[in-house]
C-alpha positions in Angstrom: 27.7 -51.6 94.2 30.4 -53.3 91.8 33.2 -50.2 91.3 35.0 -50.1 87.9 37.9 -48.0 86.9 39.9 -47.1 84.2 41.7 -43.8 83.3 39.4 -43.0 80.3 35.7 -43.8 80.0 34.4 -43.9 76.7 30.4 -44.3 76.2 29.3 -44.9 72.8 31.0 -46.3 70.2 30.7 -44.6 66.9 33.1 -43.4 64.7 33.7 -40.3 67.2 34.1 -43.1 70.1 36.4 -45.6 68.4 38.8 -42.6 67.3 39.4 -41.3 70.7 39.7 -44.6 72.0 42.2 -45.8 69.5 44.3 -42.7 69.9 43.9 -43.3 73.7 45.2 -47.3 73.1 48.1 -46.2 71.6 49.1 -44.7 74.9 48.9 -47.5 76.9 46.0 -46.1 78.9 43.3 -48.2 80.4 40.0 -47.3 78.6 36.7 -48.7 79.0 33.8 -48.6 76.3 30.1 -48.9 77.3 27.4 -49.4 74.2 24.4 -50.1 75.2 23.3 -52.3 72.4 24.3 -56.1 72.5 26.8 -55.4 69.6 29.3 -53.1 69.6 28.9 -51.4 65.9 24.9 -50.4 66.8 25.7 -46.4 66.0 24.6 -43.9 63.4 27.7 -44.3 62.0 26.9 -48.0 61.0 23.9 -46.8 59.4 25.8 -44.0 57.5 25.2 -44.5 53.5 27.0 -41.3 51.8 30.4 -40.8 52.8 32.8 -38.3 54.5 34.3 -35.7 53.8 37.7 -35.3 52.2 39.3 -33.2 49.7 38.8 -34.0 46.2 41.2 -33.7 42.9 40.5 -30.1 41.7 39.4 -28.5 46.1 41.4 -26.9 48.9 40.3 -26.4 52.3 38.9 -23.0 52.1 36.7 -24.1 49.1 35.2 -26.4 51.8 35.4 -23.9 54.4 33.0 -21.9 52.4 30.8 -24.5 51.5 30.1 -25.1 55.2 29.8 -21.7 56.5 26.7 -20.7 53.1 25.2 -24.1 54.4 25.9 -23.2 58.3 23.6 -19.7 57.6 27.0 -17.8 59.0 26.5 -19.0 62.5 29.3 -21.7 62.6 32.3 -21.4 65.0 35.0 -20.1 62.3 38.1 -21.8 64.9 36.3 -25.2 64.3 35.4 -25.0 61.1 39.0 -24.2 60.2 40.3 -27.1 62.3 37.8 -29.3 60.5 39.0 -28.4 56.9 43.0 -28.1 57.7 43.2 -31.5 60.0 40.2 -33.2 58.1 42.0 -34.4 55.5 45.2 -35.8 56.8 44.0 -37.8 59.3 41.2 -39.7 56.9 44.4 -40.4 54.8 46.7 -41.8 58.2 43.8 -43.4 60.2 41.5 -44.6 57.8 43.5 -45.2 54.8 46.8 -46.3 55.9 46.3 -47.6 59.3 42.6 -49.0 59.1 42.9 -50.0 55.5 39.5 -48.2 54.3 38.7 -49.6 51.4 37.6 -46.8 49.3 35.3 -47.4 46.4 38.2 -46.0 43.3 37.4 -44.4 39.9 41.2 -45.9 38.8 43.0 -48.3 40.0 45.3 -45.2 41.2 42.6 -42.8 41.8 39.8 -42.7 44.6 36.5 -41.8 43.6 35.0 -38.9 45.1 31.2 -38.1 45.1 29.0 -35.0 45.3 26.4 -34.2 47.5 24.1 -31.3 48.4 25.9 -27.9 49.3 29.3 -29.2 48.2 31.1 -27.2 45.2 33.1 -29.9 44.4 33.3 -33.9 44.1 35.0 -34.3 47.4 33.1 -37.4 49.3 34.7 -40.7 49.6 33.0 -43.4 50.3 32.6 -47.7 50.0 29.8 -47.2 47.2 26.4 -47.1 50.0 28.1 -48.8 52.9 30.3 -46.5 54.0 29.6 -45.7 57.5 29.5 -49.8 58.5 33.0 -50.3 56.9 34.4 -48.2 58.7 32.6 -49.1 62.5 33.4 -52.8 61.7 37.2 -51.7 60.9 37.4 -49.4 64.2 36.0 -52.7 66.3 38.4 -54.7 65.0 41.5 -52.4 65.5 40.3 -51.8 69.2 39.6 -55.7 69.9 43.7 -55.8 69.1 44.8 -53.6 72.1 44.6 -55.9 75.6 44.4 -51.9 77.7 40.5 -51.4 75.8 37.7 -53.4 77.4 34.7 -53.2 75.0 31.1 -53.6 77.5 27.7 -54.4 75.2 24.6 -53.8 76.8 25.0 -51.7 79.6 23.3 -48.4 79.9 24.6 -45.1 81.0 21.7 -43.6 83.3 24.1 -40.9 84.6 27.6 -38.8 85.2 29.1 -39.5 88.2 30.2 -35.8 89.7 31.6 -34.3 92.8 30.0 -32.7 94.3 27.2 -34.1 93.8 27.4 -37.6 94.0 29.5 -37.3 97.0 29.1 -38.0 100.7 31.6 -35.9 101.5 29.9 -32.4 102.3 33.2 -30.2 101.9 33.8 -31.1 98.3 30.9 -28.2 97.3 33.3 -25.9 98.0 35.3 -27.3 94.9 35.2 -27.0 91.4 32.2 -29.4 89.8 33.9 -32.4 88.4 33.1 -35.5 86.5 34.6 -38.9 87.4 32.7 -41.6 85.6 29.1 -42.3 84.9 26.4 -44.7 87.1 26.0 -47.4 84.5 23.0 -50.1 84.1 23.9 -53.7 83.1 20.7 -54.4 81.2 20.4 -58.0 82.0 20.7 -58.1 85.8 19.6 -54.7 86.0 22.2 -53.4 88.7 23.6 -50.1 88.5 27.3 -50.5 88.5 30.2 -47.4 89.0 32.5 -46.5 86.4 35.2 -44.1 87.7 37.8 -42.4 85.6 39.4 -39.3 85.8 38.2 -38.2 82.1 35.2 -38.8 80.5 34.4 -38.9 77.0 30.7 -38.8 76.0 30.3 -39.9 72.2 26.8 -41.1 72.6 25.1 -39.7 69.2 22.5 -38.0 68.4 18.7 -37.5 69.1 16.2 -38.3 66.0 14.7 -41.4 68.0 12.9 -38.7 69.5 11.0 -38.1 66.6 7.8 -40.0 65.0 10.1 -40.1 61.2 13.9 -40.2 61.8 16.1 -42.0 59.9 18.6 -42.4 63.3 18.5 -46.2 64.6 16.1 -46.7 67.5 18.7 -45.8 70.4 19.3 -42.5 69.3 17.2 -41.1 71.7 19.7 -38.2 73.3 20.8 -39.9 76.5 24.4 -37.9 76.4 22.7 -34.7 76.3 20.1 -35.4 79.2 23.0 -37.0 81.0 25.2 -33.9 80.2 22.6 -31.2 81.2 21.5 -32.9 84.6 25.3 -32.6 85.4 25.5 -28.6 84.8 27.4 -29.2 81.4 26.7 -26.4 79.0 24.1 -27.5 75.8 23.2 -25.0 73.0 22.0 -24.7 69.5 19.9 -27.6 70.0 16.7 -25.9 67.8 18.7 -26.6 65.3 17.3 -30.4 64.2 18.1 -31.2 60.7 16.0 -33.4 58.8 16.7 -35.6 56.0 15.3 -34.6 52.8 14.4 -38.4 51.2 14.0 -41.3 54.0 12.0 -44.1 52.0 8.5 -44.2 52.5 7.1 -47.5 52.8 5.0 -48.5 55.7 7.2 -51.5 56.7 10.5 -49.8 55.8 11.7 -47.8 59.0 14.1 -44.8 58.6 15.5 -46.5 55.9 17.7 -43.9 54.4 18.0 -42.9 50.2 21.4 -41.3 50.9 21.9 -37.6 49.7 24.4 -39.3 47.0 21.6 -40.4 44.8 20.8 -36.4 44.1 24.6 -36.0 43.7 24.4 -38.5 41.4 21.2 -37.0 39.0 18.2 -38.2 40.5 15.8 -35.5 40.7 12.5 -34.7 43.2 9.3 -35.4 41.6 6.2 -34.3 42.4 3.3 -37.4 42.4 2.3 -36.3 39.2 5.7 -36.2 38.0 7.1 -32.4 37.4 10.5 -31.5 39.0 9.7 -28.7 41.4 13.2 -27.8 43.1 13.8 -25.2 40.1 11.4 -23.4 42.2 13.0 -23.2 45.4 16.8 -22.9 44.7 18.9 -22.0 41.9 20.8 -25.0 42.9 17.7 -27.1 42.3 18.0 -30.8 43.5 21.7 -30.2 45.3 20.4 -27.1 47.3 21.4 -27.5 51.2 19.2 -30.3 52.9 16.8 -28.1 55.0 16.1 -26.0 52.2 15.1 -29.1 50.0 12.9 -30.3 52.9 11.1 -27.8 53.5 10.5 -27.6 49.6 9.2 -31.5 49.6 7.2 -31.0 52.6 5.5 -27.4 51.0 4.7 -29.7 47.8 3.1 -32.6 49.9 1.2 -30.0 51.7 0.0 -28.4 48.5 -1.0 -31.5 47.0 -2.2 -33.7 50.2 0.1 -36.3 49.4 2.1 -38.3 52.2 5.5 -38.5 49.7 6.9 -37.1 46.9 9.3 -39.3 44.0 13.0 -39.7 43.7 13.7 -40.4 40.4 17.0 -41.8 39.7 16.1 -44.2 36.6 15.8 -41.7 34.3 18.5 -39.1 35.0 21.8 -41.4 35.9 24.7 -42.1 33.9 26.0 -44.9 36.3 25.6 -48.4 36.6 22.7 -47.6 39.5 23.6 -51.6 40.9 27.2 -51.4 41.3 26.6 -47.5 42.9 24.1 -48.1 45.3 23.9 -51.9 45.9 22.7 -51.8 48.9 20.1 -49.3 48.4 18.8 -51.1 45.0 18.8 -54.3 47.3 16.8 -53.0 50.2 14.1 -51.3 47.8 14.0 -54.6 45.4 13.1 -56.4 48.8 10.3 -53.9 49.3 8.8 -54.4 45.6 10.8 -51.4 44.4 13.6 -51.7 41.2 15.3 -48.1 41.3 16.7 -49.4 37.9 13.4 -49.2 36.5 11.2 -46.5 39.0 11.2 -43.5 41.2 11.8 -43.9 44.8 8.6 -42.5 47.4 10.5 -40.4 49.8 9.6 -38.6 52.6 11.6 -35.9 55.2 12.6 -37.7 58.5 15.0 -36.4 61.7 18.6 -37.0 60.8 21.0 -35.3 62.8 21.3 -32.8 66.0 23.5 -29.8 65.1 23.8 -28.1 68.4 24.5 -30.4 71.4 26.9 -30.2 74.7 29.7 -27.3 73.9 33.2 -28.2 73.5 36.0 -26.5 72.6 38.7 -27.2 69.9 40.0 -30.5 71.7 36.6 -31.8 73.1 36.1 -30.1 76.2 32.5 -29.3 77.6 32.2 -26.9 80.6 32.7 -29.5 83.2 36.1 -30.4 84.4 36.6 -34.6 83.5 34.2 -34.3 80.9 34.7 -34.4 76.8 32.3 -34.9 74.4 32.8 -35.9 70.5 30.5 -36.4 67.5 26.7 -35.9 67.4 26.0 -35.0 70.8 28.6 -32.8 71.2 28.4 -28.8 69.4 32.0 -27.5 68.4 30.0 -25.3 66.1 31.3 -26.8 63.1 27.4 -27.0 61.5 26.0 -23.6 62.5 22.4 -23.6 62.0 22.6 -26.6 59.2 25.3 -29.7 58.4 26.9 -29.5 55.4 25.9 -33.2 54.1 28.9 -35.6 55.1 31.0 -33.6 57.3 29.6 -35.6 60.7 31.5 -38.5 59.8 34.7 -36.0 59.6 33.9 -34.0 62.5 33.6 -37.3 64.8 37.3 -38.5 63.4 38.8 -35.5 63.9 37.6 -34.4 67.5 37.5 -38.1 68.6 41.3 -38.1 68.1 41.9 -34.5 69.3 39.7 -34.9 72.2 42.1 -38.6 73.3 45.3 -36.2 72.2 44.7 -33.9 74.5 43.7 -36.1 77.4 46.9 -38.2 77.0 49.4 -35.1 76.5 47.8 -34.0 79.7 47.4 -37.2 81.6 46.6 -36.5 85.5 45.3 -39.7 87.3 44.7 -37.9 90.5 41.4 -38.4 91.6 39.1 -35.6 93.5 37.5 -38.7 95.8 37.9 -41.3 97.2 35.4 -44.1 96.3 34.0 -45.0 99.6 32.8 -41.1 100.0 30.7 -41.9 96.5 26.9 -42.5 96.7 25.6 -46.2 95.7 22.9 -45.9 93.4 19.5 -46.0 95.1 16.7 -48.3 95.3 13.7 -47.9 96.4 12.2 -50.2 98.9 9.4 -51.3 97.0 10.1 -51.2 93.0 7.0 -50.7 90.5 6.8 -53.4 87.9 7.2 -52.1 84.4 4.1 -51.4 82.1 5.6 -51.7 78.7 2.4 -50.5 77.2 2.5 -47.4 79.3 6.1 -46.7 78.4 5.1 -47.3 74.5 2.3 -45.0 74.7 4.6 -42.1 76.7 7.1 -42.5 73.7 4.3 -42.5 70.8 3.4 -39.3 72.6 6.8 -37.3 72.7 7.4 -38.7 69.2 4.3 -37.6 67.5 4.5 -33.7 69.7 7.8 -33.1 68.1 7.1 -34.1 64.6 4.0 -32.1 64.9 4.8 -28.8 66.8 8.7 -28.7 66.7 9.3 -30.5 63.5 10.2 -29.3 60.3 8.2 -26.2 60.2 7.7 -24.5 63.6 5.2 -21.8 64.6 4.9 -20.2 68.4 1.9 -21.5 68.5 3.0 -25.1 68.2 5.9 -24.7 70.4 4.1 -23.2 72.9 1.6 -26.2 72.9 4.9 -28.6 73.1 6.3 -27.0 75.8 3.2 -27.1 78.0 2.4 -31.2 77.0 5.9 -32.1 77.3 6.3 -30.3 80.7 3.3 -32.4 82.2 4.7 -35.5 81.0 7.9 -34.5 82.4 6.5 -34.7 85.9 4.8 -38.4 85.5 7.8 -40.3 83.8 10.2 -38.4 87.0 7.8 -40.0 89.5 7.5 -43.1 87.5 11.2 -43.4 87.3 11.7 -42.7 90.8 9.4 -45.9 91.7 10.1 -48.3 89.2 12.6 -51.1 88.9 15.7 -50.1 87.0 15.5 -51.1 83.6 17.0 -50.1 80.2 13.8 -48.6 79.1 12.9 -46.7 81.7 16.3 -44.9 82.1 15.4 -44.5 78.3 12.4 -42.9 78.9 13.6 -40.5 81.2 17.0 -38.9 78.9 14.0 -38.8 75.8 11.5 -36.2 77.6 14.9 -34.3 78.7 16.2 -34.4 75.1 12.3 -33.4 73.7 11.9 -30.4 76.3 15.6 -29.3 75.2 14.5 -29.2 71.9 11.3 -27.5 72.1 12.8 -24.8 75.0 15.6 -24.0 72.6 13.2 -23.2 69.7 11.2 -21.1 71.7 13.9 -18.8 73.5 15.1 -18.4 69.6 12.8 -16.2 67.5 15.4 -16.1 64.8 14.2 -18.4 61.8 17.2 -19.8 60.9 19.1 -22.7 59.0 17.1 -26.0 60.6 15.1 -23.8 62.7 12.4 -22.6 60.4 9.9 -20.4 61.8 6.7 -20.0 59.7 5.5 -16.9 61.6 
């Protein structure tokens, strides 16, 4: 087996990913950074339309410290969120607007313009009109490709931590303290399973809405840092807590294309198909009430009226130049049929973003010694029971740099092994061919159980029934795996049902109905 070392080991490459490997660069220290797409910016962060989070002309940071507690439900880790609304701020301003060169949409030739969105009290979002999250990935990729001690690796798959003791020939090392030292990785074309050592590990591998029928998360978010985490004896928690985006476009060849919370901040308003505004009737704050309040709203009023969609109507309510705003929402709608100058938008809820995930502490730490974890599928407790809309974005800067701070400040390379007393990945003798319609059919089934019993509105009842379908499931794709030849989907396969059980378990041990977790009984 082909052994690869560095002394960090980034996987994913997001805006969580890129920070704590550009603050590791800087060092001098050798990092590696696995994606398992073929290019490097694949990430929810690419795909990120609103903006993050900053402070805006007239805001301080407890004004946004309170704005993300109300939308947390008062379940929020108070340390983080304080960390988040000091730091936040300062290093958009060095990293991304002095050093990257951000090009921020302005309001002034001397001003930048900052946007509203749902739960915020104040105009406080920058952002590169509805591109932001892809001008800022392409910027990261290209700051990284300038440092000859980062090695960027496309299309290779993470399939699991490397730990002692567990990985480890070496029978006395179970009398020490559970560590991780890199991650067995999957080149996807050959289909060998390499072994990446490094003395710390930072997982920064997204989020989890792949795992649901309607997300507006890219195809690869599937969860494979958390069911690589959990195998490893890392601690995960609040993962119940699955918000879903209020207005995904709806439009059968349209996938999770997302109509960014920005629009609302902007005026549009939530029609019903018969066009009356209904939000007045949910939340004083009407259209800019917190995002699992206003879906749960739209998905009362299209069970009400047995209609797949509700309206977005940002024609007749906006006092901007809708083209120059959102260009690159009006252009992806006008290629559908659709002229937002001129109609309202069918939307539709879809899974958008994990708010629990592996726990970490102020700099990035999870409960297992080599391991960090940063952005999406980490929890620093930031969200609570709900994300504030455009704070992910900020919370992946900010603990991707403090996570690669504290890692360098406290630089050990002394390894726990030694490589010859580490497992080679196993093969089986005889390897099953791959079915791809079976694997399609497995994932149409996890996807359509969790939109259906641990979706937007759970009962027991549906949980219950999740739990027991899932867990049977559970058992064919392990001896599947176990038989089959390696391959990218497979090992996909396998971190999903994890991530869906984790889900579904959490929900149920938690009869609290709370923030994303919203319990009809």
């Amino acid at each position: 087996m082909e052994n690869i070392k560095s002394d960090i080991l980034i996987i994913g490459c997001g805006i969580a990913g890129a920070s704590a490997a550009l603050e590791a660069a800087r060092s001098g220290l050798k990092v590696i950074i696995v994606t398992k797409s073929s290019k490097f910016e694949e990430s929810n962060t690419y795909y990120a339309q609103g903006g993050i989070v900053s402070l805006g002309h007239d805001d301080n940071p407890e004004l946004l410290k309170e704005d993300i507690l109300e939308t947390g439900d008062g379940i929020n880790n108070l340390e983080a969120v304080e960390i988040l609304a000091r730091e936040g701020k300062e290093i958009v301003e060095k990293i991304l607007i002095q050093e990257l060169k951000i090009p921020f949409t302005r309001s002034s030739p001397d001003s930048l313009d900052y946007a509203q969105e749902a739960g915020h009290s104040r105009r406080r979002i920058l952002h590169i009109k509805d591109m932001t999250g892809r001008t800022i990935e392409e910027k990261f990729i290209e700051a990284l490709q300038e440092y000859s001690n980062v090695t960027l690796i496309e299309d290779h798959t993470a399939v699991d931590l490397l730990t002692v003791p567990h990985h480890s020939k070496d029978y006395t090392a179970y009398y020490k303290k559970p560590q991780c030292i890199g991650a067995y990785v999957l080149e996807n074309q050959s289909q060998k399973v390499k072994a990446f050592f490094a003395p710390y590990t930072i997982l920064a591998t997204g989020g989890c809405g792949a795992v649901y029928l309607y997300t507006s998360n890219p195809s690869g978010a599937i969860g494979d840092g958390y069911a690589m985490a959990y195998r490893a004896g890392a601690r995960i928690v609040n993962m119940e807590y699955i918000q879903f985006h209020p207005t995904s476009f709806f439009h059968r060849d349209a996938e999770g294309f997302l109509i960014s919370e920005t629009v609302r901040g902007e005026g549009a308003r939530l029609k019903t198909r018969d066009g009356q505004t209904f939000m007045e009737n949910y939340n004083q704050k009407k259209d800019l009430a917190p995002r699992d309040e206003v879906t749960r709203a739209i998905y009362e009023e299209m069970t009400n009226s047995n209609s797949s969609y509700v309206y977005l109507d940002l024609a007749s309510y906006a006092r901007i130049d809708i083209k120059k705003r959102f260009p690159n929402i009006y252009r992806t709608c006008l290629e559908y049929g659709l002229d937002i100058t001129k109609e309202a938008i069918p939307v539709v809820p879809a899974a958008h973003y994990c708010c629990g995930g592996i726990l970490v502490d102020s700099w990035g730490r999870s409960s297992l010694k080599g391991l960090s974890s940063v952005g999406e599928v980490s929890c620093t407790g930031v969200h609570g029971a709900n994300r504030l809309a455009s704070t992910s974005l900020l919370e992946g800067l900010v603990w991707g740099t403090r996570a690669s701070r504290y890692i360098v400040s406290h630089f050990d390379p002394a390894t726990p092994y030694k490589t010859a007393e580490i497992h080679d990945w196993y093969y089986p003798g005889i390897q099953e061919e791959i079915d791809p319609a079976l694997i399609n059919q497995d994932w149409l089934f996890i996807k359509s159980t969790m939109w259906n019993y641990a979706g937007i509105i759970r009962t027991k009842k549906r949980l219950e029934r999740a739990r027991a379908d899932l867990d049977y499931l559970r058992h064919r794709i392990e001896r599947f795996y176990r038989e089959a030849k390696m391959d990218p989907k497979v090992v996909g396969l396998k971190h999903g049902i994890q991530v869906a059980q984790l889900i579904t378990h959490a929900a149920l041990s938690n009869p609290v109905s709370q923030g994303a977790h919203y319990l009809k009984d």
